[in-house]
PDB file of N, CA, C and O in Angstrom:
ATOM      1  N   UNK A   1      97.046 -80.212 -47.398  1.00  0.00           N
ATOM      2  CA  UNK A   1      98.070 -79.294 -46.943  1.00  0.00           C
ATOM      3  C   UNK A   1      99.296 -79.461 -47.830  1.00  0.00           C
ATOM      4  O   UNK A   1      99.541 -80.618 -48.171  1.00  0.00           O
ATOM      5  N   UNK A   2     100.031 -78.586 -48.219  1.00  0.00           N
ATOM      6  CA  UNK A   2     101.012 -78.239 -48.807  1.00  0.00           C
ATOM      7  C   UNK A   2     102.569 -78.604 -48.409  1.00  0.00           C
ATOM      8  O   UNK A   2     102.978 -78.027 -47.402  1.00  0.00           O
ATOM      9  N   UNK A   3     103.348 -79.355 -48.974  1.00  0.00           N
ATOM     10  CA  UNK A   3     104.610 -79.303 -48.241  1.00  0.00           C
ATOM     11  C   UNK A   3     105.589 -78.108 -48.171  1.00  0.00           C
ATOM     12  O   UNK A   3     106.433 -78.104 -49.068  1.00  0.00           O
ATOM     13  N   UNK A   4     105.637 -77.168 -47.345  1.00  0.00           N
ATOM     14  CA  UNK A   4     106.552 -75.479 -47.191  1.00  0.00           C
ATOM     15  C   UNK A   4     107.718 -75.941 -47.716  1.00  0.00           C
ATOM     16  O   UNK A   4     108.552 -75.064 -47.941  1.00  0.00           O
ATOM     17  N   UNK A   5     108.022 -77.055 -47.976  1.00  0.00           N
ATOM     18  CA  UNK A   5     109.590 -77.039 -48.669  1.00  0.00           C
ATOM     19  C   UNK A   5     109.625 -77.444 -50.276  1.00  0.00           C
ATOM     20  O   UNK A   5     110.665 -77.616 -50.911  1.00  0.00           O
ATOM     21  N   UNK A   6     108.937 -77.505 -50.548  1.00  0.00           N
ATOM     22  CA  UNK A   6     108.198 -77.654 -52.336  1.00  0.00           C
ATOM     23  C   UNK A   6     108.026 -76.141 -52.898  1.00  0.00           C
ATOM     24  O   UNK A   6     107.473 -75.246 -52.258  1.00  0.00           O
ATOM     25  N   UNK A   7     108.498 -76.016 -53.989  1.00  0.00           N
ATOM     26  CA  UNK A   7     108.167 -74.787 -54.561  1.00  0.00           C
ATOM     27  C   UNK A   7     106.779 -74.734 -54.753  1.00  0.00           C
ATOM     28  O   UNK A   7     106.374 -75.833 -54.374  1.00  0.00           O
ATOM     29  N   UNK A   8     105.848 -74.076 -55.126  1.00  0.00           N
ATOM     30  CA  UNK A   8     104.410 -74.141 -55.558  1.00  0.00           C
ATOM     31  C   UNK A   8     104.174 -74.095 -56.569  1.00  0.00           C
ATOM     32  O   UNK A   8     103.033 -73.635 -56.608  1.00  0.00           O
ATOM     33  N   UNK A   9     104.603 -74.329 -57.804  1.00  0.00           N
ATOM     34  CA  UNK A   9     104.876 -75.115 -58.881  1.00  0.00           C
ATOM     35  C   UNK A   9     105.137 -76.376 -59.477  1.00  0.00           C
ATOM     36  O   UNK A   9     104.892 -76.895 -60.566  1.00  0.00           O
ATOM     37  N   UNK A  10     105.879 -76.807 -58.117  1.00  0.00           N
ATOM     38  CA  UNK A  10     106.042 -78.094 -58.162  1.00  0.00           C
ATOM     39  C   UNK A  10     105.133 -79.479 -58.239  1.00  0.00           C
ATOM     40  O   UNK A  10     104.576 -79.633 -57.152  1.00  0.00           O
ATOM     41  N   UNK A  11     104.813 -80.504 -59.145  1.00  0.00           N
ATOM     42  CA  UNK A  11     104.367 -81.208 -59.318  1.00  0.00           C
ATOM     43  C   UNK A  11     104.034 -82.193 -58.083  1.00  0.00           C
ATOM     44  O   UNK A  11     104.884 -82.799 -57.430  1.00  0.00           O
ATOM     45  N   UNK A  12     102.408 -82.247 -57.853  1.00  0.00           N
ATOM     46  CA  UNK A  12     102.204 -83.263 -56.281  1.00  0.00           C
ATOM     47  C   UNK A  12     103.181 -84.662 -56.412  1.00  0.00           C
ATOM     48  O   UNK A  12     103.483 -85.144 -57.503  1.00  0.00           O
ATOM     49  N   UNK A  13     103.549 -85.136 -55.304  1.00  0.00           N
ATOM     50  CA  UNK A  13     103.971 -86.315 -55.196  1.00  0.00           C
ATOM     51  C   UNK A  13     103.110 -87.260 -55.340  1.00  0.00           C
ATOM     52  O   UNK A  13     102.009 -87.231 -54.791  1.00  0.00           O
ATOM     53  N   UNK A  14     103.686 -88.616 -56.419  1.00  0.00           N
ATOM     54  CA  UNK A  14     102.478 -89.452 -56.624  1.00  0.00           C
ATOM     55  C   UNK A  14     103.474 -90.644 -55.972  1.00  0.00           C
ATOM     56  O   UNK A  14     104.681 -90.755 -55.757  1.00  0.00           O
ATOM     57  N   UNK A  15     101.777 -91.810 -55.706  1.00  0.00           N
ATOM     58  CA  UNK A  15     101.974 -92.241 -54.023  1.00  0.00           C
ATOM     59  C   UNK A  15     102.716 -93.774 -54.704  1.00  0.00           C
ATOM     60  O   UNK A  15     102.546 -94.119 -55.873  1.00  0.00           O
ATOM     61  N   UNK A  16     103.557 -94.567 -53.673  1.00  0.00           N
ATOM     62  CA  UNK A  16     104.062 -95.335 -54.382  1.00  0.00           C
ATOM     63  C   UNK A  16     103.422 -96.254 -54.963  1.00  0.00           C
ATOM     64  O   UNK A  16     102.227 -96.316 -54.674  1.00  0.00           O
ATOM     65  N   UNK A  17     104.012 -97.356 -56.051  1.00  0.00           N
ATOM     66  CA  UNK A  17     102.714 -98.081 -56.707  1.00  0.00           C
ATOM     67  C   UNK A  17     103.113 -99.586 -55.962  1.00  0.00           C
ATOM     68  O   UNK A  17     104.182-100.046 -55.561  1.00  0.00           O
ATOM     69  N   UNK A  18     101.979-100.010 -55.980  1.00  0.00           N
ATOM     70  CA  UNK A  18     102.076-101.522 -55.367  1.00  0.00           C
ATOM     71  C   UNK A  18     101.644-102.674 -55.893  1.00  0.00           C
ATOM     72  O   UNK A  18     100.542-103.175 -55.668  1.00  0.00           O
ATOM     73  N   UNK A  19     102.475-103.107 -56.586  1.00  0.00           N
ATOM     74  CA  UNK A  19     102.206-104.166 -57.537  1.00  0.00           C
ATOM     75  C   UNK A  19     101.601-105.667 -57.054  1.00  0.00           C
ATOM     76  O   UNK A  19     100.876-106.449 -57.669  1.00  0.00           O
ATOM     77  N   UNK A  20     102.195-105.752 -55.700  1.00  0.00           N
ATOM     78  CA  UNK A  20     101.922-106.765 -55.078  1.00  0.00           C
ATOM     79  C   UNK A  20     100.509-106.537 -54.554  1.00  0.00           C
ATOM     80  O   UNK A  20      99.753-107.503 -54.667  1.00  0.00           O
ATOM     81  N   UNK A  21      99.965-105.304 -53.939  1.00  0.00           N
ATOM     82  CA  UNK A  21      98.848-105.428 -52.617  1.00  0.00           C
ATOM     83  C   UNK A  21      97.408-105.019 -53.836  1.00  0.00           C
ATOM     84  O   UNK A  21      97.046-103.912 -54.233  1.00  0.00           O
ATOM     85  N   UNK A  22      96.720-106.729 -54.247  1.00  0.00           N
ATOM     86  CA  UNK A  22      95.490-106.945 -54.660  1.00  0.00           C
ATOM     87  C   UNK A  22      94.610-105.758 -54.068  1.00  0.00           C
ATOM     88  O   UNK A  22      93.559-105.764 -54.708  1.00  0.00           O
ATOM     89  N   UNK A  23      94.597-104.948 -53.311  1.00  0.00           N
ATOM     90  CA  UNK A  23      93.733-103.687 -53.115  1.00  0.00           C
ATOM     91  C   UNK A  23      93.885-102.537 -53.478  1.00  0.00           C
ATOM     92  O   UNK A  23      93.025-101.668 -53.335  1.00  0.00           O
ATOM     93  N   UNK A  24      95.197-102.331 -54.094  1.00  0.00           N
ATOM     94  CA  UNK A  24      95.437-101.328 -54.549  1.00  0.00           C
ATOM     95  C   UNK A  24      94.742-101.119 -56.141  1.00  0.00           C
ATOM     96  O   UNK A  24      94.935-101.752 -57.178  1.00  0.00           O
ATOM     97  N   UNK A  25      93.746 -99.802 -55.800  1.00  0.00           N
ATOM     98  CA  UNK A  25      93.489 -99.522 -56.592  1.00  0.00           C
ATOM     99  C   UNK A  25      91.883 -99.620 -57.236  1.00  0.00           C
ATOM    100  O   UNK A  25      91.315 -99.101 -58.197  1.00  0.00           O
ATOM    101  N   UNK A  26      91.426-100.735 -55.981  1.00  0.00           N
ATOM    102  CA  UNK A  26      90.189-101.402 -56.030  1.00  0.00           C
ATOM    103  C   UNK A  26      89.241-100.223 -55.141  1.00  0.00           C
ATOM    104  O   UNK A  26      89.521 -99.519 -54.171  1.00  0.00           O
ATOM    105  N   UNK A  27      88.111-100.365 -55.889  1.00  0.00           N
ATOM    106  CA  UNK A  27      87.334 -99.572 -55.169  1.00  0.00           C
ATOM    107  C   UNK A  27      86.255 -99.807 -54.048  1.00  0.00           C
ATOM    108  O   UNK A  27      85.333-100.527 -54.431  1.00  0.00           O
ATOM    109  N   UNK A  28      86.182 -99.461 -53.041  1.00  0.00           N
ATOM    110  CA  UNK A  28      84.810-100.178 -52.360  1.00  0.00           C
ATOM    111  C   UNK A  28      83.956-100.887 -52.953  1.00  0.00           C
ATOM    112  O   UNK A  28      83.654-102.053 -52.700  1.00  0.00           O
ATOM    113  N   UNK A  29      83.352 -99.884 -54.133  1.00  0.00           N
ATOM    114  CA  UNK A  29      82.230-100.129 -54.479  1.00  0.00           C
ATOM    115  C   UNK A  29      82.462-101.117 -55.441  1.00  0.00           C
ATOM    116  O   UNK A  29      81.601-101.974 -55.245  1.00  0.00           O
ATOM    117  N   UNK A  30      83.213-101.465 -56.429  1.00  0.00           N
ATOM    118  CA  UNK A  30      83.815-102.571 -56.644  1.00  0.00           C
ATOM    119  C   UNK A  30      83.891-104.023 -56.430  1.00  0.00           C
ATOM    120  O   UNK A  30      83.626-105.064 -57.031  1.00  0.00           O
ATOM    121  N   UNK A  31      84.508-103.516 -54.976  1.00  0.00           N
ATOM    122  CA  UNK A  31      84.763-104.874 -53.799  1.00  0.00           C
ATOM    123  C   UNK A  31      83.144-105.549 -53.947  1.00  0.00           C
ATOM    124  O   UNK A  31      82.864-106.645 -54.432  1.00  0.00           O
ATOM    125  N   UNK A  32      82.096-104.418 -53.306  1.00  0.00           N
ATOM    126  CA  UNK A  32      80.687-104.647 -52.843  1.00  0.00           C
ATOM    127  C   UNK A  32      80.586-105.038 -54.395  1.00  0.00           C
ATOM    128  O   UNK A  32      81.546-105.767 -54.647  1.00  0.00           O
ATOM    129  N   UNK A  33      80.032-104.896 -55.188  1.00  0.00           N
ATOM    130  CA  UNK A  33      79.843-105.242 -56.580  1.00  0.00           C
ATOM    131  C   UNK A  33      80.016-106.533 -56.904  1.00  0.00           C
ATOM    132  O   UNK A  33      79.022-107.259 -56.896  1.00  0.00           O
ATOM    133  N   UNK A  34      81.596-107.195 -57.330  1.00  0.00           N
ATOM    134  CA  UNK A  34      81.995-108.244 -57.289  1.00  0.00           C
ATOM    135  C   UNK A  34      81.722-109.085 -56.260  1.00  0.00           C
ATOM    136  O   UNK A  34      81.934-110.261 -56.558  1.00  0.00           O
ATOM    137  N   UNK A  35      81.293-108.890 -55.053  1.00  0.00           N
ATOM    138  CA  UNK A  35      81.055-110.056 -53.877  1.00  0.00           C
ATOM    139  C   UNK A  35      79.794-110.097 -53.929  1.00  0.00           C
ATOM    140  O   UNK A  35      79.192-111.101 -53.551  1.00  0.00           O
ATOM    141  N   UNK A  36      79.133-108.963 -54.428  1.00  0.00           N
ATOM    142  CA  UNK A  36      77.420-109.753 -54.403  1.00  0.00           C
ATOM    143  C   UNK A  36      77.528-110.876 -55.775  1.00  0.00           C
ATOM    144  O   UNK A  36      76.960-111.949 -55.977  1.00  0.00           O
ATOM    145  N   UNK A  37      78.354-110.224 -56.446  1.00  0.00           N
ATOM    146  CA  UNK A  37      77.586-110.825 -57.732  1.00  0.00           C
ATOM    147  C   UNK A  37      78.111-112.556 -57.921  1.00  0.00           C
ATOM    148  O   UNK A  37      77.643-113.477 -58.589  1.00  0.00           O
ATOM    149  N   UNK A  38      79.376-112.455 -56.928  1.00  0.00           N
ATOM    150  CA  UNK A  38      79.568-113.863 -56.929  1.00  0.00           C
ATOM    151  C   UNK A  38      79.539-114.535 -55.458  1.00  0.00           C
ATOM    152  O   UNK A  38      80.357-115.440 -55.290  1.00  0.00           O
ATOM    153  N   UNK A  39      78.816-114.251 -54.527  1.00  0.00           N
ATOM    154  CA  UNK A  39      78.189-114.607 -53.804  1.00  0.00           C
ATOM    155  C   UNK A  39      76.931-114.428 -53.584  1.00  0.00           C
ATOM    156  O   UNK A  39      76.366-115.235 -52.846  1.00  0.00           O
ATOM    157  N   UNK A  40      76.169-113.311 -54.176  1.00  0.00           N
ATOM    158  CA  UNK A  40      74.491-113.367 -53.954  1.00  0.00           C
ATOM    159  C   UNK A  40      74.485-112.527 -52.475  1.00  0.00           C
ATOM    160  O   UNK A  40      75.127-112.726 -51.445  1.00  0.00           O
ATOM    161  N   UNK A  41      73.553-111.582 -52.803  1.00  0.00           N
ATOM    162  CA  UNK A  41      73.195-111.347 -51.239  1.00  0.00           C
ATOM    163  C   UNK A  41      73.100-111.874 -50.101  1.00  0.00           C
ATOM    164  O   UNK A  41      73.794-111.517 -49.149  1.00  0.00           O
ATOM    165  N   UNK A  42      72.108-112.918 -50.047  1.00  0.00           N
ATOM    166  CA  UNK A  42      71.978-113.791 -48.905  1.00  0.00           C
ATOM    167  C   UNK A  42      73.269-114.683 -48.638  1.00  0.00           C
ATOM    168  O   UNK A  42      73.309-115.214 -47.529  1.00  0.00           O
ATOM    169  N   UNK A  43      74.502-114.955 -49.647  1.00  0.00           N
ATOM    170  CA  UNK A  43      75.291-115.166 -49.438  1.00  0.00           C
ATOM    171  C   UNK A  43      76.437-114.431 -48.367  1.00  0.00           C
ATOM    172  O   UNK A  43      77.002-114.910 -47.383  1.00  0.00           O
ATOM    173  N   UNK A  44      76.527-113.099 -48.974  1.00  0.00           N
ATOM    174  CA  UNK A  44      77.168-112.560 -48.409  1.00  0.00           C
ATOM    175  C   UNK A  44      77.025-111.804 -46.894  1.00  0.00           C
ATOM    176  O   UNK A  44      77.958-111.275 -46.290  1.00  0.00           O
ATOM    177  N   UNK A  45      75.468-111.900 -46.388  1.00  0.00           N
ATOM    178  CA  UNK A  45      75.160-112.048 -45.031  1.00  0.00           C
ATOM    179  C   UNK A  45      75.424-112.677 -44.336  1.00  0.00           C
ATOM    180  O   UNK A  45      75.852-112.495 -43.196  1.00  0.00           O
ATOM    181  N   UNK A  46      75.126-113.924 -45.137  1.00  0.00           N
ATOM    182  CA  UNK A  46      76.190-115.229 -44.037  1.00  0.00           C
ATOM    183  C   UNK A  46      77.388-115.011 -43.836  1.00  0.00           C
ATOM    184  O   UNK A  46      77.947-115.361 -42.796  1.00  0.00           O
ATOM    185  N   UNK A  47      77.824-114.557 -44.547  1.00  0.00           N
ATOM    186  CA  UNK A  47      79.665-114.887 -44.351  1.00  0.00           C
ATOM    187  C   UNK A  47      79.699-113.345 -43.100  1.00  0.00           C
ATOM    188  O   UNK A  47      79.751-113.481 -41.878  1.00  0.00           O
ATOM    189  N   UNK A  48      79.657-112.111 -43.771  1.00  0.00           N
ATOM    190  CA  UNK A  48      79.531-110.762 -43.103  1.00  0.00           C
ATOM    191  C   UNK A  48      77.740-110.388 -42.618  1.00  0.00           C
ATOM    192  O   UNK A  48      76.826-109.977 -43.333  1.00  0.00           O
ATOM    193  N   UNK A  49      77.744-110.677 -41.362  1.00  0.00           N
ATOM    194  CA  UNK A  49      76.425-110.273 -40.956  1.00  0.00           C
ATOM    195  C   UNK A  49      76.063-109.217 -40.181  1.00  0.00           C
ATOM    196  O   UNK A  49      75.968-108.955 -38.982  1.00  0.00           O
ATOM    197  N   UNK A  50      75.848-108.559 -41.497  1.00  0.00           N
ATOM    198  CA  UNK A  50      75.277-106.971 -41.720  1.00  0.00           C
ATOM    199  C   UNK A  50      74.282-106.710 -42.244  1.00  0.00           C
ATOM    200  O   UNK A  50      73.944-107.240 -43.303  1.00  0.00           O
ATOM    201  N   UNK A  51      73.348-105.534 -41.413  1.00  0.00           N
ATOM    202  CA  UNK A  51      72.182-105.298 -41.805  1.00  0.00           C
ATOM    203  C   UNK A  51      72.024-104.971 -43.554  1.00  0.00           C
ATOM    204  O   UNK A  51      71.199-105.417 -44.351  1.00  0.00           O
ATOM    205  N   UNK A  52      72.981-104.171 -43.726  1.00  0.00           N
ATOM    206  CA  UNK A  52      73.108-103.497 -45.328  1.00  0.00           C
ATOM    207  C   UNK A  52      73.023-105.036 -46.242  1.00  0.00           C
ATOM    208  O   UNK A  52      72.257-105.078 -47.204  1.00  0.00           O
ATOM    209  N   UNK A  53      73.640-105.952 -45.967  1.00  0.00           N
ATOM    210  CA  UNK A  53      73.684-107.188 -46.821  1.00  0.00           C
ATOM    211  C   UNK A  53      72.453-107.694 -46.666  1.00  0.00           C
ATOM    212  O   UNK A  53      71.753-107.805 -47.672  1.00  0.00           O
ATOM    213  N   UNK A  54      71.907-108.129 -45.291  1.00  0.00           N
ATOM    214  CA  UNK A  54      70.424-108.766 -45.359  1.00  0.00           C
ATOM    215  C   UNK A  54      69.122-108.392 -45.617  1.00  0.00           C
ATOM    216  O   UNK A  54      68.219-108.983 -46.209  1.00  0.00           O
ATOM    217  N   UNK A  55      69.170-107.365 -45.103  1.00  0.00           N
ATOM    218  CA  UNK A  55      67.586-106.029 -45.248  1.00  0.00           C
ATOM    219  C   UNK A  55      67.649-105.542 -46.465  1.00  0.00           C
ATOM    220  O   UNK A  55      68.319-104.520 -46.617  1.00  0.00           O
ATOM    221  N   UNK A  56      67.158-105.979 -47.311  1.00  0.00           N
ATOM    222  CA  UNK A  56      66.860-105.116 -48.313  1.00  0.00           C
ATOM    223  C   UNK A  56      68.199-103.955 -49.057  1.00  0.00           C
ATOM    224  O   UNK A  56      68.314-102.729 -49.065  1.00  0.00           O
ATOM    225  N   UNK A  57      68.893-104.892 -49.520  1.00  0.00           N
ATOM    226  CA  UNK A  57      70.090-104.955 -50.047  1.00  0.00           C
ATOM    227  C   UNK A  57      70.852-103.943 -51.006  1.00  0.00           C
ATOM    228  O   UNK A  57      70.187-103.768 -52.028  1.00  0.00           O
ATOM    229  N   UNK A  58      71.657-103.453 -51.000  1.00  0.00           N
ATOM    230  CA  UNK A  58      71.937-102.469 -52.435  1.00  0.00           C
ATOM    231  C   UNK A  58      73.463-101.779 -51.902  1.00  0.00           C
ATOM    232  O   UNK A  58      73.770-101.364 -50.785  1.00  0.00           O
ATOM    233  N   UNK A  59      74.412-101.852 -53.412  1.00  0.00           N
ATOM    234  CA  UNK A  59      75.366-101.156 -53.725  1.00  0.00           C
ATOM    235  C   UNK A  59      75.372 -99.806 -52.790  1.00  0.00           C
ATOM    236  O   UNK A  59      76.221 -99.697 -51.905  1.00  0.00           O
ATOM    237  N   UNK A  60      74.331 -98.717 -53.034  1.00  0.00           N
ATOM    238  CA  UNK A  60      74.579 -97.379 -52.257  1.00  0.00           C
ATOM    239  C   UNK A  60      74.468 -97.764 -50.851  1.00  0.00           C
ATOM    240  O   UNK A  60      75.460 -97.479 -50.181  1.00  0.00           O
ATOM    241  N   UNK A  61      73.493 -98.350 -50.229  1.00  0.00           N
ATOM    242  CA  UNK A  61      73.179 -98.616 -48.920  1.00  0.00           C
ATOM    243  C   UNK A  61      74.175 -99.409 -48.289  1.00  0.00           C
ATOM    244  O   UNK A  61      74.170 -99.219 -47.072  1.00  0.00           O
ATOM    245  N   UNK A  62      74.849-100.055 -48.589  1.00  0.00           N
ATOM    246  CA  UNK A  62      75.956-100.976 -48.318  1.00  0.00           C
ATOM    247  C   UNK A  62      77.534-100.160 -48.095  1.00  0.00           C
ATOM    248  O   UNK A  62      78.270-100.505 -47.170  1.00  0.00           O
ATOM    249  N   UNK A  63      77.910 -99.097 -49.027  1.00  0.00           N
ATOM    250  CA  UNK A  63      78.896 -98.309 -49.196  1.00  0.00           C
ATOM    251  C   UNK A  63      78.639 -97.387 -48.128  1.00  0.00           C
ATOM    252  O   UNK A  63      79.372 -97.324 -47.141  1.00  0.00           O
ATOM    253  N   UNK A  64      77.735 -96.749 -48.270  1.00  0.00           N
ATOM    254  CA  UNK A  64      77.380 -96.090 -46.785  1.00  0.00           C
ATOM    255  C   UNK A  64      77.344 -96.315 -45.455  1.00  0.00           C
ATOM    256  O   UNK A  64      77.565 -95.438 -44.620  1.00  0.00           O
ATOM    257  N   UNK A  65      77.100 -97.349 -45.228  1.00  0.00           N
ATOM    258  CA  UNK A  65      77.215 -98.078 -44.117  1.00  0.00           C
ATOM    259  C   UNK A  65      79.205 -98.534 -44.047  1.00  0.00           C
ATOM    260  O   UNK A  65      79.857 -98.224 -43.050  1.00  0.00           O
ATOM    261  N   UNK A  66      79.548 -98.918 -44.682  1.00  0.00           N
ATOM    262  CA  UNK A  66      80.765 -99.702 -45.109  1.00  0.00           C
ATOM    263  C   UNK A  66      81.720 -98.527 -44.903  1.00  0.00           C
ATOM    264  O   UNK A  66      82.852 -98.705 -44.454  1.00  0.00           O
ATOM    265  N   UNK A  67      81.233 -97.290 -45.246  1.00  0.00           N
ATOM    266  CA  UNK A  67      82.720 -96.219 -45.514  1.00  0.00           C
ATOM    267  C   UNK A  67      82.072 -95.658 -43.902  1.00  0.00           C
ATOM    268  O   UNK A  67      82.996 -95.033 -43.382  1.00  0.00           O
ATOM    269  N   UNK A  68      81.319 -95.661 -43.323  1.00  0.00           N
ATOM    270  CA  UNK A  68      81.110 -95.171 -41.583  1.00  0.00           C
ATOM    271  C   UNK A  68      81.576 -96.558 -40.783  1.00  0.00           C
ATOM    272  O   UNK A  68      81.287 -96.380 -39.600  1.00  0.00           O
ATOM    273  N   UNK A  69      82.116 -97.723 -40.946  1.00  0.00           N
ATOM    274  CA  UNK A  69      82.205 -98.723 -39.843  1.00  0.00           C
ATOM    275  C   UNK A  69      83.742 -99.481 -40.349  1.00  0.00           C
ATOM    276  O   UNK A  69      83.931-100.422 -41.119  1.00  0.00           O
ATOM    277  N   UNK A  70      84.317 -98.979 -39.881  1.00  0.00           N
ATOM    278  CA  UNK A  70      85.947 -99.709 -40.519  1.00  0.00           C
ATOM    279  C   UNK A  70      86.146-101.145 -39.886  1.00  0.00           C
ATOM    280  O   UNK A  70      87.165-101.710 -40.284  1.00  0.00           O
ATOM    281  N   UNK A  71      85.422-101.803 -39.036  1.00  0.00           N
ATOM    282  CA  UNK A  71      85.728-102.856 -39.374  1.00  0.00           C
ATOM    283  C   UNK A  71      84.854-103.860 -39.822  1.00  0.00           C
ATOM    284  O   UNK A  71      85.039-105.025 -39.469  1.00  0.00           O
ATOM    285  N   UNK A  72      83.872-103.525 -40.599  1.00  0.00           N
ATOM    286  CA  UNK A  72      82.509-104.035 -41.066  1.00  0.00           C
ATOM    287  C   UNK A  72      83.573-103.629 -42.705  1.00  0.00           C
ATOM    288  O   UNK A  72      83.470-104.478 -43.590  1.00  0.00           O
ATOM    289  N   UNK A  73      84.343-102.608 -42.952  1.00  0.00           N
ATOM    290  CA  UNK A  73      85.185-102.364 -44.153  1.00  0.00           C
ATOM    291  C   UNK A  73      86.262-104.122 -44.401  1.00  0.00           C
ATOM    292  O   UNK A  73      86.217-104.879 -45.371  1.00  0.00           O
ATOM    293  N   UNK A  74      87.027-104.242 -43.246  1.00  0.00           N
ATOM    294  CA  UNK A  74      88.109-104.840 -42.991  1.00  0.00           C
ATOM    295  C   UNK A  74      87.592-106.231 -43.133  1.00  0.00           C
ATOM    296  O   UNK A  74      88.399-107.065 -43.543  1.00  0.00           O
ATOM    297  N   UNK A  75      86.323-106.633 -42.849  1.00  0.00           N
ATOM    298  CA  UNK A  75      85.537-107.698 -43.056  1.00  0.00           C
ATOM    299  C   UNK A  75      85.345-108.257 -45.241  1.00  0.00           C
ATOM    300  O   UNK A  75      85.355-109.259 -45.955  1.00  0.00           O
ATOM    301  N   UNK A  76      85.192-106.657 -45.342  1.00  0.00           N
ATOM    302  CA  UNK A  76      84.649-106.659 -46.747  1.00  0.00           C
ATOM    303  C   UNK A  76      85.667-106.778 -47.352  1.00  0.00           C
ATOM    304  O   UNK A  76      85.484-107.400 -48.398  1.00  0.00           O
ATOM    305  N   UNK A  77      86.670-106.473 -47.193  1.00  0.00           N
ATOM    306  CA  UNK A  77      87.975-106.707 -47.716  1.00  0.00           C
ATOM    307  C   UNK A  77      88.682-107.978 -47.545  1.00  0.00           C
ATOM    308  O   UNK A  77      89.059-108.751 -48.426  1.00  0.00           O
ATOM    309  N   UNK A  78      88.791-108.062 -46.421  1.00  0.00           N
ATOM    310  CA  UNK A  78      89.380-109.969 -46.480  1.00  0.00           C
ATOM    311  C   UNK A  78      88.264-111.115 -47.243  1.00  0.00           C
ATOM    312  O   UNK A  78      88.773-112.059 -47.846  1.00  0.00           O
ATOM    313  N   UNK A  79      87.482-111.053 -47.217  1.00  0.00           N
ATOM    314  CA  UNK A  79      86.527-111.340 -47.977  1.00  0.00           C
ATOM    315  C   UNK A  79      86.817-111.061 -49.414  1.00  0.00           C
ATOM    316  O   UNK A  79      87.080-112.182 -49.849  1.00  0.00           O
ATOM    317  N   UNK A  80      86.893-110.456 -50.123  1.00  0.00           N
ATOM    318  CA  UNK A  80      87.519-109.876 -51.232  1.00  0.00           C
ATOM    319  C   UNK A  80      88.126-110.518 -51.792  1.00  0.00           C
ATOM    320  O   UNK A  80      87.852-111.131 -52.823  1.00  0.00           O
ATOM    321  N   UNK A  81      89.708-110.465 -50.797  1.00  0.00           N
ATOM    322  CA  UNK A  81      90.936-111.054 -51.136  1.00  0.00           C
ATOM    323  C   UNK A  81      90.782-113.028 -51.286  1.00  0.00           C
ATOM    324  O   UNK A  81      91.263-113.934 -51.966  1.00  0.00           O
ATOM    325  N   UNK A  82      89.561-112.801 -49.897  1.00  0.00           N
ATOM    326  CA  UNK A  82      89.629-114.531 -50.090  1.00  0.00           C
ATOM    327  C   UNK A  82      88.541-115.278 -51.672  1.00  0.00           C
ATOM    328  O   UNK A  82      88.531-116.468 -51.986  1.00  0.00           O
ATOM    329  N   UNK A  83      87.868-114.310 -52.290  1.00  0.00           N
ATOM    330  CA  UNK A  83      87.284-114.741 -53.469  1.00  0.00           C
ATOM    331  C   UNK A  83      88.431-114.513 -54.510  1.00  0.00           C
ATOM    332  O   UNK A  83      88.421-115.400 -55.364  1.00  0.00           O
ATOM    333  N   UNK A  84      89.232-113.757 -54.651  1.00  0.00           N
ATOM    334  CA  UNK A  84      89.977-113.686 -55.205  1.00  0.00           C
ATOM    335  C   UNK A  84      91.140-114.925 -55.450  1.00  0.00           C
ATOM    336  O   UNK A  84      91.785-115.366 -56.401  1.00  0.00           O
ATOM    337  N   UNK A  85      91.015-115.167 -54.185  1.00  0.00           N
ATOM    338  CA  UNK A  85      91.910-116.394 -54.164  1.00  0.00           C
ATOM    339  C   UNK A  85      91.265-117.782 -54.681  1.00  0.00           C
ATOM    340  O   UNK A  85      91.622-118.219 -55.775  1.00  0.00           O
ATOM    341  N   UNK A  86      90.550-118.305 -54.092  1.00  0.00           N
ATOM    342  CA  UNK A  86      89.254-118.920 -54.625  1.00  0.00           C
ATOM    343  C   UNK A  86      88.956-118.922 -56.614  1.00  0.00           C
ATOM    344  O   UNK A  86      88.904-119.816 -57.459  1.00  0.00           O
ATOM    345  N   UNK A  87      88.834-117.537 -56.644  1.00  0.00           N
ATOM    346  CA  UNK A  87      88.996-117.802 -58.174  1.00  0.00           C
ATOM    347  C   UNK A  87      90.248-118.130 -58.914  1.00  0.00           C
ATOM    348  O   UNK A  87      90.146-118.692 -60.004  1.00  0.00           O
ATOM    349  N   UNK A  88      91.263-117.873 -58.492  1.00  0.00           N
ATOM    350  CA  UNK A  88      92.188-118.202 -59.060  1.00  0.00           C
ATOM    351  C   UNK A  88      92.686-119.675 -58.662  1.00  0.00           C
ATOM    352  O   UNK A  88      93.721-120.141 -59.137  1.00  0.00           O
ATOM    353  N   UNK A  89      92.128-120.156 -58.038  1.00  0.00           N
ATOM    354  CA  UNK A  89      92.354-121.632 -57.667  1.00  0.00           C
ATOM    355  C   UNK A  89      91.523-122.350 -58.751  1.00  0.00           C
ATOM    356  O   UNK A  89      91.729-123.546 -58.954  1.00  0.00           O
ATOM    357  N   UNK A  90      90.642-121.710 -59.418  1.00  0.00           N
ATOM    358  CA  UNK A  90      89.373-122.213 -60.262  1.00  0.00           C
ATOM    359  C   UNK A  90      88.272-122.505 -60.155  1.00  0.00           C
ATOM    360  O   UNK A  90      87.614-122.914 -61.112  1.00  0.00           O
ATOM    361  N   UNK A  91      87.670-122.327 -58.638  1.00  0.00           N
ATOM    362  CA  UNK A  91      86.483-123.091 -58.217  1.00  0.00           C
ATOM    363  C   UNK A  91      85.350-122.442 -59.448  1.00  0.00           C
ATOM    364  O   UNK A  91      84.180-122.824 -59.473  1.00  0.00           O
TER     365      UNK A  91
END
């Protein structure tokens, strides 16, 4: 939807940038990407126990499931942030 007080010419508003928030900018599929690959599937069941991680496993099947269940998302994300942290500690 359009803002009625913007000319229609006017250039969209771009959204603020966030230098600080490690998610900005990251993509689901990404997230899922990087956490299998440094946790392993069967890894990452344990930690988040979800069918998409244990059954017969995969990037598309996982995103699908992940973008319909927001807090099976919110799981995948703190998770994320906490490998992130983890690596930068050096383990």
């Amino acid at each position: 939807m359009t803002d009625p007080t913007l000319p229609p010419d006017a250039p969209a508003p771009q959204p603020a940038a966030q230098p600080r928030n490690p998610l900005h900018g990251v993509t689901l599929e990404a997230m899922v990407t990087q956490l299998a690959d440094f946790y392993g599937w069967d890894g990452l069941a344990q930690r988040i126990p979800v069918r998409c991680f244990a059954l017969d496993p995969s990037v598309k099947s996982s995103l699908k499931f992940l973008r319909k269940t927001p807090w099976a998302r919110e799981k995948v994300e703190g998770l994320y942030l906490f490998m992130l942290r983890e690596q930068r500690r050096g383990r």
